[in-house]
Residue frames as qw, qx, qy, qz and C-alpha x, y, z in Angstrom:
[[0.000, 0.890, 0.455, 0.000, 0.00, 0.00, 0.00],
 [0.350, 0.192, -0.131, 0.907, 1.37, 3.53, -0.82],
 [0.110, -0.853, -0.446, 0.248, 0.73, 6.56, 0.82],
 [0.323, 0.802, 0.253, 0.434, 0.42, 9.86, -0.69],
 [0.525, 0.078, -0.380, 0.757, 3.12, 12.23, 0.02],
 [0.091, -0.711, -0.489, 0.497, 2.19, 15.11, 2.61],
 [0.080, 0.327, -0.211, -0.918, 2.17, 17.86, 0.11],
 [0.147, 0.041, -0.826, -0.543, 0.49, 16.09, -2.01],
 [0.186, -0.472, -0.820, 0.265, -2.10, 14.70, 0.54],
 [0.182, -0.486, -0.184, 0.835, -2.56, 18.56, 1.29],
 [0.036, 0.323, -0.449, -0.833, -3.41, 19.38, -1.99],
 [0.186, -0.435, -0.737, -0.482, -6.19, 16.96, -2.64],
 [0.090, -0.665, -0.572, 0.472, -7.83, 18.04, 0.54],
 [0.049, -0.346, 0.116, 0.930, -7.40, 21.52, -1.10],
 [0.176, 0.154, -0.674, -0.701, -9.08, 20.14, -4.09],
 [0.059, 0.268, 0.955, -0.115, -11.53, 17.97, -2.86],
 [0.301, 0.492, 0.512, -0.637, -14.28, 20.59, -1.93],
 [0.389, 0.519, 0.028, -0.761, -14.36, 22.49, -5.14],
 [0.296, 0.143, -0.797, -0.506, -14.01, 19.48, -7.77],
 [0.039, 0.320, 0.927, -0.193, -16.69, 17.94, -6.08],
 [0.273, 0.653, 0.358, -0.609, -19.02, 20.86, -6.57],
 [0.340, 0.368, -0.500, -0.706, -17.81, 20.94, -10.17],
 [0.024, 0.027, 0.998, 0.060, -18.93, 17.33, -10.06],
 [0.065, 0.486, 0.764, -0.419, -22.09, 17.69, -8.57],
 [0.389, 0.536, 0.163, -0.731, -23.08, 20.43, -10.43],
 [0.261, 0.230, -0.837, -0.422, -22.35, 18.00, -13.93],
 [0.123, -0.195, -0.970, -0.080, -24.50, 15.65, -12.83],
 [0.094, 0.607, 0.396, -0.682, -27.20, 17.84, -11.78],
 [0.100, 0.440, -0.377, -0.809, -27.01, 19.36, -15.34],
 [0.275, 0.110, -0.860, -0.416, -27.25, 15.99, -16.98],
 [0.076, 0.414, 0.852, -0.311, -30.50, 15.04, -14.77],
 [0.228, 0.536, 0.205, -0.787, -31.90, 18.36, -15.32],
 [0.086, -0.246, 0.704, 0.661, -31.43, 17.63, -19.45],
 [0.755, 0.194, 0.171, -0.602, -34.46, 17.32, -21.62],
 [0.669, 0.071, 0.671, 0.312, -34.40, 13.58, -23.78],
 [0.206, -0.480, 0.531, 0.667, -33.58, 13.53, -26.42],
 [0.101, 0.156, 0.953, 0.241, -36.34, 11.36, -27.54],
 [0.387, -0.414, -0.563, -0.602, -39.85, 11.75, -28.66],
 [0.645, -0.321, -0.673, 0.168, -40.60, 10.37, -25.38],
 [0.099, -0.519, 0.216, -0.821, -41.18, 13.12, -22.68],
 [0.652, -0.664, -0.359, -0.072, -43.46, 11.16, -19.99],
 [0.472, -0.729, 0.341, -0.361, -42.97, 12.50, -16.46],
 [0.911, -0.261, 0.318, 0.025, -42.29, 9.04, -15.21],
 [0.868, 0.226, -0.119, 0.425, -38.91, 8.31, -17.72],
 [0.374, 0.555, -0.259, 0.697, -37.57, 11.48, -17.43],
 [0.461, -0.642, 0.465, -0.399, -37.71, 11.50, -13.58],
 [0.953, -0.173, 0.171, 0.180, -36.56, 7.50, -13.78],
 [0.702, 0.416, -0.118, 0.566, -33.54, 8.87, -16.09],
 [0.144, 0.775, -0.233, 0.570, -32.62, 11.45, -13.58],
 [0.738, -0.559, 0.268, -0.265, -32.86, 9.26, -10.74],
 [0.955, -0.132, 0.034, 0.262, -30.54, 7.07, -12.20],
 [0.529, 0.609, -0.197, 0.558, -28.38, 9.54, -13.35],
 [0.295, -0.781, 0.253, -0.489, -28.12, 10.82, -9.79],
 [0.929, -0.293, 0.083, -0.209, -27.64, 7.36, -8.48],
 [0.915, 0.196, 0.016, 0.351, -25.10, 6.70, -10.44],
 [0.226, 0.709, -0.270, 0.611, -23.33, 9.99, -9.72],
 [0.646, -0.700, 0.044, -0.300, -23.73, 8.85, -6.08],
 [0.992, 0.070, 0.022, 0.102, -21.85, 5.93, -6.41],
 [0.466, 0.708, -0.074, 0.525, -19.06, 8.29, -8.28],
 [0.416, -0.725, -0.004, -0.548, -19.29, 10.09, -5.19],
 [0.908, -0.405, 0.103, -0.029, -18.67, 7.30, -2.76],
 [0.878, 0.334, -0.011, 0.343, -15.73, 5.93, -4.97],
 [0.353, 0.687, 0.005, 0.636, -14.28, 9.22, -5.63],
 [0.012, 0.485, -0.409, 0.773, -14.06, 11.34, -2.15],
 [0.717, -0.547, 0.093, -0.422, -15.75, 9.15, 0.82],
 [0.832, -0.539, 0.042, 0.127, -13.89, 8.17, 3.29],
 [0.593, 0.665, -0.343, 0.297, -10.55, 9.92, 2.08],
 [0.693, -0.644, 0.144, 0.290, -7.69, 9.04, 3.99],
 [0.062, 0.794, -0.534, -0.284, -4.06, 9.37, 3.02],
 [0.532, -0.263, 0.798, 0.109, -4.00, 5.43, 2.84],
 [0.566, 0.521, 0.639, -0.006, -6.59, 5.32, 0.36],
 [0.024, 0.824, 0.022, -0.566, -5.64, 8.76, -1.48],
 [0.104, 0.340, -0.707, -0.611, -4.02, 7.59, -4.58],
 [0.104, 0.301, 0.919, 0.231, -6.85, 5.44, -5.30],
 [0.227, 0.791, 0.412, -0.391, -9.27, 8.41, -5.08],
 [0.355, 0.732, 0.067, -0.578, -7.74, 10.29, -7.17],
 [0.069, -0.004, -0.830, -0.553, -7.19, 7.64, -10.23],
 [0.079, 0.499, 0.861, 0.063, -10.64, 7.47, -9.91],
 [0.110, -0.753, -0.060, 0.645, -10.98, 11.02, -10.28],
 [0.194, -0.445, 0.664, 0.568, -8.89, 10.78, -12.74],
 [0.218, -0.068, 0.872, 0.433, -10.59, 8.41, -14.50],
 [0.168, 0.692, 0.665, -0.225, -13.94, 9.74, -14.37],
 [0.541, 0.214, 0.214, 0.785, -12.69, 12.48, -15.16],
 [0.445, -0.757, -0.424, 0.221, -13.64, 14.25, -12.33],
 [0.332, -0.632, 0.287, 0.639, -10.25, 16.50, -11.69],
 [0.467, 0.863, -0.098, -0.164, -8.58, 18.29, -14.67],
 [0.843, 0.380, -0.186, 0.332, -5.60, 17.91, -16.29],
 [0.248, 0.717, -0.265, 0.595, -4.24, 20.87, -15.16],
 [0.749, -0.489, 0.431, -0.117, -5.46, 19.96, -11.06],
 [0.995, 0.034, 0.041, 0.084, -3.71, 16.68, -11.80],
 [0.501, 0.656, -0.097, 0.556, -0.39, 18.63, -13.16],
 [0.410, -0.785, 0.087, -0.457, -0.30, 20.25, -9.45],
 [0.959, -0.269, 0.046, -0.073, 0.87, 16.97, -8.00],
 [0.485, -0.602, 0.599, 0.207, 4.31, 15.36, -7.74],
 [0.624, 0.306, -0.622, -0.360, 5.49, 13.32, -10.67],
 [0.123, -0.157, 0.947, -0.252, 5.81, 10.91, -8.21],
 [0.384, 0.329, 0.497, -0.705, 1.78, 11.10, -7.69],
 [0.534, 0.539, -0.232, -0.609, 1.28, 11.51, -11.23],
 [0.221, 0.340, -0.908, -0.103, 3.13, 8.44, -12.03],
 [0.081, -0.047, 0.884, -0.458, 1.50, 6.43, -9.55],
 [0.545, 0.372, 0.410, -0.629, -2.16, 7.69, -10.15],
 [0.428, 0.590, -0.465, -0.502, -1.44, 6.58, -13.69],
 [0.179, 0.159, -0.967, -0.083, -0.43, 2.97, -13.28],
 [0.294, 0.176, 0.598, -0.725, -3.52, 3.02, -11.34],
 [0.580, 0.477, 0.118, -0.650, -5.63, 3.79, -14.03],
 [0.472, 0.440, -0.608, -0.462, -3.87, 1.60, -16.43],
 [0.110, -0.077, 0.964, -0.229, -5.20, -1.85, -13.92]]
């Protein structure tokens, strides 16, 4: 098990609050969305936004609950891979970090 380095560690906490809110407000968007389809009933398009919320929950869990430092490179390849964080957040990081969140993503 690695652990993220303490600058590094520092830095998602830094990050955590506001990429979640960019999160949250994405998925919020994509519920809000009209279909695309003929198909307008009340009842799909509040089942398609309930799953879309459900499934952003999940995201959620994965992504920033329970963050520790033990668990911290595995949040944020999953970040990462969701594509949650930016490039440029990501770029912030150690290569060390970078490296690391990478092999991550490539299991």
């Amino acid at each position: 098990m690695r652990i993220i380095k303490e600058a590094d560690w520092k830095l998602l906490r830094e990050l955590r609050a506001p990429v979640l809110d960019r999160y949250c407000e994405k998925l919020l968007r994509e519920a809000n969305s009209p279909r695309k389809t003929a198909e307008r009933h009340s009842q799909d398009m509040f089942m398609r936004a309930l799953g879309i919320l459900q499934n952003g929950n999940d995201d959620i869990m994965n992504g920033f609950g329970d963050l520790r430092r033990s668990n911290a490179l595995e949040r944020l390849a999953f970040m990462k891979t969701k594509g949650i964080i930016t490039t440029a957040e990501i770029a912030r990081f150690s290569k060390e970090t970078q490296e690391t969140v990478s092999r991550f993503e490539q299991k």
